[in-house]
C-alpha positions as CSV (number, residue, x, y, z in Angstrom):
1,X,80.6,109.0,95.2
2,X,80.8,105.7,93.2
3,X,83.8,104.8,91.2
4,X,84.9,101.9,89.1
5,X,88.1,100.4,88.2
6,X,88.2,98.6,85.4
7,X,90.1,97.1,82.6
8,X,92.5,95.8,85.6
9,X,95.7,93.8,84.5
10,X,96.0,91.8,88.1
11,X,94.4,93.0,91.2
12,X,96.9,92.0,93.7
13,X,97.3,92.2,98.2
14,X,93.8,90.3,98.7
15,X,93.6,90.0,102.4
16,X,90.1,88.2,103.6
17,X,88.1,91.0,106.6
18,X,90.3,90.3,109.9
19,X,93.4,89.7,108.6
20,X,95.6,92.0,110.3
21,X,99.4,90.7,109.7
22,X,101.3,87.8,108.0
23,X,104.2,85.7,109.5
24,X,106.2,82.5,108.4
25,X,105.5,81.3,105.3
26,X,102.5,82.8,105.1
27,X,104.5,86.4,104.6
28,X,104.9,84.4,100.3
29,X,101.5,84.4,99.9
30,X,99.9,87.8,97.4
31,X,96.8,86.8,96.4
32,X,95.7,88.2,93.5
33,X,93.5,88.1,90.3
34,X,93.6,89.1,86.8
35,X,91.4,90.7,83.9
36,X,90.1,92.2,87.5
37,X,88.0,95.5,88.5
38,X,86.9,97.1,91.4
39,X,84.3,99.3,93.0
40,X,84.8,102.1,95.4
41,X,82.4,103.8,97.1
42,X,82.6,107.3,99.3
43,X,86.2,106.4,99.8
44,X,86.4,102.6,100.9
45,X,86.4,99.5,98.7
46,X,83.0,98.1,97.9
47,X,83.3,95.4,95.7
48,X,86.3,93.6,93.3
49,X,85.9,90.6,91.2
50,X,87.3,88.8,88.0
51,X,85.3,90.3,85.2
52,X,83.9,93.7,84.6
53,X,80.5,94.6,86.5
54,X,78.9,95.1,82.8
55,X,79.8,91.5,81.9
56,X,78.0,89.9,84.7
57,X,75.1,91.5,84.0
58,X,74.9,94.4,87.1
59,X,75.4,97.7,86.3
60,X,77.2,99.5,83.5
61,X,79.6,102.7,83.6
62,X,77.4,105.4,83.1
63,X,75.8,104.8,86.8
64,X,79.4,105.4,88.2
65,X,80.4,108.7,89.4
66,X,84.0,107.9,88.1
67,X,85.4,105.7,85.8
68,X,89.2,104.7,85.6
69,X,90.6,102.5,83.5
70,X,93.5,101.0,84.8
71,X,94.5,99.9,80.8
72,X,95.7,96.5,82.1
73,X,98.0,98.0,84.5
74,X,98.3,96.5,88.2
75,X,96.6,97.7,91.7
76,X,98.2,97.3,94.5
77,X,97.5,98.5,98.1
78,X,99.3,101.9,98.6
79,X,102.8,101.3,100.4
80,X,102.4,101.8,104.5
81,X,105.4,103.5,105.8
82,X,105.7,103.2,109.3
83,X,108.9,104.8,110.4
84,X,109.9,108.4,109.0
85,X,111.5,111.6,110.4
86,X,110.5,114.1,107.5
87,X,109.7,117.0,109.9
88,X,113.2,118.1,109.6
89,X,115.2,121.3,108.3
90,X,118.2,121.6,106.0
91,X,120.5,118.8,104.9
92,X,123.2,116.8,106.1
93,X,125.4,116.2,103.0
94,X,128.8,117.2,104.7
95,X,128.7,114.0,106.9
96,X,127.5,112.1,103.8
97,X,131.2,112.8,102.7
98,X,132.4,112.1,106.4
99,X,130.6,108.7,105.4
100,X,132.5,108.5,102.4
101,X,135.7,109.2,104.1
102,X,135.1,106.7,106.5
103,X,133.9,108.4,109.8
104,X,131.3,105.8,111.5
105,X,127.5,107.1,112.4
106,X,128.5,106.7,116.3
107,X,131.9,108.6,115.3
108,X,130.0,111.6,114.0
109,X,127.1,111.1,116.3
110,X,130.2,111.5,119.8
111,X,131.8,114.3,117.7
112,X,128.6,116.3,118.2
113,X,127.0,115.9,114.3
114,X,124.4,113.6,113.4
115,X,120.7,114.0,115.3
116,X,121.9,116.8,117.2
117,X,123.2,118.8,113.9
118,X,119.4,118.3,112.9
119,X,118.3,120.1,116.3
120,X,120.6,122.9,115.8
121,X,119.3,123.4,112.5
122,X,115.3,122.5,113.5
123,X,115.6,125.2,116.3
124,X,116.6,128.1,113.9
125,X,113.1,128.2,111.9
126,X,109.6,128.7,112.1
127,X,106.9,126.0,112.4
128,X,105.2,127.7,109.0
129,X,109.1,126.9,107.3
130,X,109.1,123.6,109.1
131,X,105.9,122.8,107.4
132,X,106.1,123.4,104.0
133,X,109.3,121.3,103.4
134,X,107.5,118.6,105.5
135,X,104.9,118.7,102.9
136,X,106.9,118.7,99.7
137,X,108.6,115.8,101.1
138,X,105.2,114.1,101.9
139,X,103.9,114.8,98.4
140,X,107.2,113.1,97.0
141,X,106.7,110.2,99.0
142,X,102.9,110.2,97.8
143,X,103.5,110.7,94.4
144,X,105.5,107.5,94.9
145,X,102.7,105.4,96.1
146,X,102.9,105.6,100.0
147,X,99.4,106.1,101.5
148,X,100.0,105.8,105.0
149,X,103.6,108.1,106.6
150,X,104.3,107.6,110.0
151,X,106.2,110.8,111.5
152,X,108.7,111.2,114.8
153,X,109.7,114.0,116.2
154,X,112.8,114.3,118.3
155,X,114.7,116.7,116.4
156,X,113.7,119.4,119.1
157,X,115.0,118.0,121.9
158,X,113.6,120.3,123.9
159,X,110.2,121.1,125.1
160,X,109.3,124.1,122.7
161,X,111.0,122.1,119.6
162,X,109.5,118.8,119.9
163,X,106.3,120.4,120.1
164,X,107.0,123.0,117.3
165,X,107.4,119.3,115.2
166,X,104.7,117.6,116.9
167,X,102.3,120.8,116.0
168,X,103.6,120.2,112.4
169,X,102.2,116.9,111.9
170,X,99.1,117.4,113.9
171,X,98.8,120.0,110.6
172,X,100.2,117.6,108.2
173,X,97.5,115.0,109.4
174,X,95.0,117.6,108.6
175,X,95.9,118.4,105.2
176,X,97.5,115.6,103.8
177,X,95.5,112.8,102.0
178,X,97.6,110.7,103.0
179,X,96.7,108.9,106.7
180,X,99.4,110.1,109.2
181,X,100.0,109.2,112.9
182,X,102.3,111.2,115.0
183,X,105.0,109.5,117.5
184,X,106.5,111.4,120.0
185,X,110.5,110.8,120.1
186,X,111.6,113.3,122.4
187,X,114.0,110.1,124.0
188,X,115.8,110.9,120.4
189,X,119.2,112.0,122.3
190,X,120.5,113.6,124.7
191,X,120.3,117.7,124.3
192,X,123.2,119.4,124.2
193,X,122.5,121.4,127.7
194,X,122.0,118.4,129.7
195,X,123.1,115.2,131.2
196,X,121.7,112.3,130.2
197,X,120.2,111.6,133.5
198,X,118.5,115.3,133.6
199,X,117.3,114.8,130.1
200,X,115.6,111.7,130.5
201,X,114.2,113.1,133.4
202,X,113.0,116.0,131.7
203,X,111.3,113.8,129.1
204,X,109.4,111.7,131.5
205,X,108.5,114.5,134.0
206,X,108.0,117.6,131.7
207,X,107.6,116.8,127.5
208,X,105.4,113.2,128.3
209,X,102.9,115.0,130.1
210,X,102.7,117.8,127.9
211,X,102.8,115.8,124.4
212,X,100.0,114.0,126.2
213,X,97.9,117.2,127.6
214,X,97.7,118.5,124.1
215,X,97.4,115.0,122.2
216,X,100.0,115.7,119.8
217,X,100.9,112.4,120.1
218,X,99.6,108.5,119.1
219,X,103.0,106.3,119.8
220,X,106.2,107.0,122.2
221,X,109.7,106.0,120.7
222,X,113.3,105.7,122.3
223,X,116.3,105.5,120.9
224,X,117.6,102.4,122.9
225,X,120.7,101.4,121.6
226,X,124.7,101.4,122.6
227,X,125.7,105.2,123.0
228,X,122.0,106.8,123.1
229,X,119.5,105.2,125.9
230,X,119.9,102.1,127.9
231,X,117.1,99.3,128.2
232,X,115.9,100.7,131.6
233,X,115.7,104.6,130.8
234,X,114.1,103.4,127.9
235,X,111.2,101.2,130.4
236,X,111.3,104.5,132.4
237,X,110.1,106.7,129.3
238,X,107.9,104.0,127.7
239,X,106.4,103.5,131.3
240,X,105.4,107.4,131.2
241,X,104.0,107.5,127.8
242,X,101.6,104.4,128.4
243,X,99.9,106.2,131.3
244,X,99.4,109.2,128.5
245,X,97.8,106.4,126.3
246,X,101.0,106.4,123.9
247,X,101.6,102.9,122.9
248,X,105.5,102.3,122.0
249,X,107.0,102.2,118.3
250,X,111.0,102.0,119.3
251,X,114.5,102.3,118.0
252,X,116.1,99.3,118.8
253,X,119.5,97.2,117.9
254,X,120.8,99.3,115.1
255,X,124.4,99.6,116.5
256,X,124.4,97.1,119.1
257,X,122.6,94.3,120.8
258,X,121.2,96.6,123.3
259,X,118.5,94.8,124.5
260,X,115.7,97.1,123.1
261,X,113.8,94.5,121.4
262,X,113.4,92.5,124.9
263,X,112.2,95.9,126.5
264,X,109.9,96.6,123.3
265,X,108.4,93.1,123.3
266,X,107.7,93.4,127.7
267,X,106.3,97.2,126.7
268,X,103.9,95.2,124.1
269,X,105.8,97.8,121.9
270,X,103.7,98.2,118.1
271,X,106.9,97.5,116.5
272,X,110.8,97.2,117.2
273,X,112.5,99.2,114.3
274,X,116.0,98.8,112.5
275,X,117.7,95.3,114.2
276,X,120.8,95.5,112.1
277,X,122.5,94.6,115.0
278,X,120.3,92.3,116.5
279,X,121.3,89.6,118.2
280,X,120.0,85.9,117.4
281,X,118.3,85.4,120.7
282,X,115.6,88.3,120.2
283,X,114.1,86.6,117.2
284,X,113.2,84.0,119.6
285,X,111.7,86.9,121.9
286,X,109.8,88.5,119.2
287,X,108.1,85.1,118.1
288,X,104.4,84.9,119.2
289,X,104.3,88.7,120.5
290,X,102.4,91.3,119.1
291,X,105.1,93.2,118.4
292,X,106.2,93.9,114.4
293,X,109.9,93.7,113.9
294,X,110.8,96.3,111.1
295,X,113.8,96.5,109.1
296,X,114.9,99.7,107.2
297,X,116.7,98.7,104.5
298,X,117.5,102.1,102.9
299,X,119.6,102.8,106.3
300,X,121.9,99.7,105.6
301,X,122.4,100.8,102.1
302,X,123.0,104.6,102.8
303,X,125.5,104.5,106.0
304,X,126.7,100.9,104.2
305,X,126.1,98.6,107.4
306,X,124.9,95.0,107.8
307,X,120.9,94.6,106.6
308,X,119.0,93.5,109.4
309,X,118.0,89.8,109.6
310,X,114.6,89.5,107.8
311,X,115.1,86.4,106.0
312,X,116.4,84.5,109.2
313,X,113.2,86.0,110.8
314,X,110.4,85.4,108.5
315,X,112.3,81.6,108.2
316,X,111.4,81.5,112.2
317,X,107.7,82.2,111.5
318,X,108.1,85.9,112.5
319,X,106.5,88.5,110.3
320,X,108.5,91.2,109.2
321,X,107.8,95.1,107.5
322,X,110.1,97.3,105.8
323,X,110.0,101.0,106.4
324,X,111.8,103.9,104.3
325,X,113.4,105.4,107.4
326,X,113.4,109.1,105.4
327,X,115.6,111.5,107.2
328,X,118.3,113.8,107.1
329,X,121.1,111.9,107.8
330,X,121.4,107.7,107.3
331,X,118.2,107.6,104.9
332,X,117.3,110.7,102.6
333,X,114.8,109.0,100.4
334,X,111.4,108.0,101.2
335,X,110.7,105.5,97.5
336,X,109.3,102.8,99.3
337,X,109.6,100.7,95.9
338,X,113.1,101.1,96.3
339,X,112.3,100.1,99.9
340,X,111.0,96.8,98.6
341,X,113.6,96.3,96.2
342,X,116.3,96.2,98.8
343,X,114.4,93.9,100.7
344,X,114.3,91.5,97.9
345,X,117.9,92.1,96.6
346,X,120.2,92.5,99.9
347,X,117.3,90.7,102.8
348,X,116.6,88.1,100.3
349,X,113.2,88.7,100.7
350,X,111.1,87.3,97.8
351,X,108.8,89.6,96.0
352,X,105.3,88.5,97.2
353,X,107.1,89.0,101.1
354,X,108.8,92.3,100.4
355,X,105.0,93.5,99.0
356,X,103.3,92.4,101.9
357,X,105.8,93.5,104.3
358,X,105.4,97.7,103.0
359,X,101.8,96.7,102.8
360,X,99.7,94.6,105.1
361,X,102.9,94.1,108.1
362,X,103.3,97.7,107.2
363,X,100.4,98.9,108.1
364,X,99.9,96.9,111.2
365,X,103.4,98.6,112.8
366,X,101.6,101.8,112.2
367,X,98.3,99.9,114.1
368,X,96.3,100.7,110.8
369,X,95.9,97.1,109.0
370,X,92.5,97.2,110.2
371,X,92.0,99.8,107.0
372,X,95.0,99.6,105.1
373,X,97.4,97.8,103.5
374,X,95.3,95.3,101.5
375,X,92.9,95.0,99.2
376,X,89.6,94.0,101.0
377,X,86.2,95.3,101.4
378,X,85.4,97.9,103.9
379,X,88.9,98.9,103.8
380,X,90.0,102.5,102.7
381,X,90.8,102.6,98.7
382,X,94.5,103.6,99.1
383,X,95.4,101.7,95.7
384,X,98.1,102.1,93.1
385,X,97.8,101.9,89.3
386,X,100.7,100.5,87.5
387,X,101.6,100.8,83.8
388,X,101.3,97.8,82.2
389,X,103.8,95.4,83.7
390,X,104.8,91.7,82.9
391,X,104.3,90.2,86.6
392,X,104.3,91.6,90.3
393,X,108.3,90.3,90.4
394,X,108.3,93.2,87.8
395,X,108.2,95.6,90.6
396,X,111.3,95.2,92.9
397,X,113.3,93.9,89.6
398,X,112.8,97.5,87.9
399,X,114.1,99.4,91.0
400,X,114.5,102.5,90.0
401,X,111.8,103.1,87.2
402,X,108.8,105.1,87.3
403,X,106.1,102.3,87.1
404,X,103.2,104.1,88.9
405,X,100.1,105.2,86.6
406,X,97.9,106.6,89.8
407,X,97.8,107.1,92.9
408,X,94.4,106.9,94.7
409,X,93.7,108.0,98.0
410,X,90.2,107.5,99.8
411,X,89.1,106.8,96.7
412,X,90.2,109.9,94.9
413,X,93.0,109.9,92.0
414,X,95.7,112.1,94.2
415,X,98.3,111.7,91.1
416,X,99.4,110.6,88.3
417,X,101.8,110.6,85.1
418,X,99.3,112.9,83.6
419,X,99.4,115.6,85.9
């Protein structure tokens, strides 16, 4: 299956074959080109260039399987999102007013609501009713652009639970066009029956070597922060998971400097998620490791706390990527465009680094920028068509409207306006 692109207002996210994430100053740079097309072929980019195939004399549309004309509209790389809890059931709107009234997360969180209100709720239905709102929220976040959905569990917290959810995705992976990768959160909090030392003991010596038995699992997460799991339960549980070949993705800093971005960097952790409350001596940690700092900016702006420190980060030569954070309680959205808009508007991101960091930096917390997040051949043809738009700064200035044309996944128009 060949199909062409063409009639491409700018073609922008050009990465050269290798690169797998940006940092520093380099996080400003979006390469790009205009009056651009591009060639796909059985689902992977083949070939992109400044004028239309036809005009440099090679081949013209009628050898194409498909043609798509982009009508001077913009491709982009589909948004990565690397940090999501969608495999969830019900809604959480009476602590939303709790918010509002001026109860805390931790407040709700020690009063027995928050994650644990999710498990309550998660335990009471089937893994079939579990799936298919997992899936219509999956289809909204596609439908939005986002081509790669990373999904926790650790709504379960129990054995039977967390693999109910980790069964889920294993079936969302299989369905979806979308690319999905599971992480096991089990290390979410502490279930209501137990202690905190018999829980984590129960996730290390019980749910880790079952997650792992059935490989429902690619990454390991903790919540390591002030009033859920200290820095050395969370080594304990990371040190479990690696010997089941799950690499760790972890909750770190959002309430407190808890010290979870030191134990993610020693664990070679993928990426440290949410830092809101990170404290300036971790950015010097994080600087030449291989571990992604990610900030969820839809958090910050839903439960109304501080952002976390991109823009002090990237200025230390640190990449950075932005995840939707989509769940029940502090983030129900997953619009990564609104993702990136945030970024720009309350990280002081600037445009070309809030793109690449749902993109490219994106994509490399989720251990995928070796196919996604750029626009580069070999790579898979997760692209989105724009309308027509005035300039890539267009995109996280017009936050909240409908700009998307098509979405394309492995090479394959998903979506669109039309439909």
């Amino acid at each position: 299956m060949r199909t062409l692109i063409k009639n491409i207002g700018t073609l922008a996210g050009i990465c050269p074959n290798g690169k797998k994430r940006f940092e520093g100053k380099d996080m400003a740079r979006l390469e790009s080109i205009d009056d651009a097309w591009m060639v796909i072929e059985d689902s992977r980019i083949q070939a992109f260039g400044e004028r239309k195939p036809e005009e440099e004399g090679r081949i013209d549309d009628a050898v194409y399987d498909e043609v798509i004309d982009a009508e001077g509209g913009t491709v982009l790389p589909s948004w990565c999102d690397p940090h999501t809890h969608i495999v969830y059931a019900g809604s959480r709107e009476t602590e939303f007013v709790d918010k509002i009234k001026g109860m805390s997360y931790a407040e709700i969180a020690r009063r027995g609501g928050g994650i644990l209100n999710s498990a309550d709720l998660l335990h009471t239905l089937s893994e079939e009713e579990l799936y298919v709102e997992a899936m219509r929220r999956a289809w909204e976040m596609i439908r939005k652009g986002t081509g790669c959905i990373e999904i926790k569990s650790g709504y379960g917290l129990n054995i039977a639970d967390e693999l109910k959810m980790l069964r889920v995705i294993q079936r969302m992976k299989e369905t979806l066009p979308a690319r999905v990768v599971a992480t096991f959160l089990g290390a979410h909090a502490v279930g209501r029956q137990f202690t905190q030392p018999e829980y984590v003991d129960l996730v290390v010596n019980e749910m880790i070597p079952e997650v792992g038995r059935q490989r429902l699992a690619d990454y390991i997460d903790v919540f390591c922060d002030k009033g859920f799991f200290t820095p050395e339960e969370t080594a304990r549980i990371l040190d479990a998971g690696a010997k089941w070949g799950m690499k760790p993705k972890i909750h770190a800093e959002e309430l407190a400097p808890s010290g979870g971005v030191a134990v993610g960097v020693a664990h070679n952790a993928l990426s440290v998620d949410h830092l809101e409350s990170m404290a300036e001596d971790s950015i010097g940690i994080l600087r030449g490791s291989c571990t992604m700092p990610t900030a969820l900016p839809g958090t910050s702006f839903f439960l109304n706390m501080p952002f976390a420190p991109a823009r002090k980060m990237i200025d230390a030569g640190i990449g950075v990527a932005v995840a939707s954070d989509y769940n029940p309680g502090s983030t129900p959205s997953g619009d990564m465009k609104f993702v990136v808009s945030l970024a720009c508007i309350k990280m002081r991101l600037l445009p070309e680094e809030a793109i690449n960091a749902a993109t490219l930096n994106a994509a490399y917390a989720m251990g995928l920028s070796d196919d996604y997040g750029s626009i580069t051949r070999g790579k898979v043809a997760n692209v989105i068509i724009t309308e027509k738009i005035p300039s890539i700064s267009y995109i996280p200035y017009a936050y909240t409207s409908p700009i998307i044309k098509k979405v394309i996944m492995n090479g394959k128009v998903e979506c669109g306006q039309e439909v």
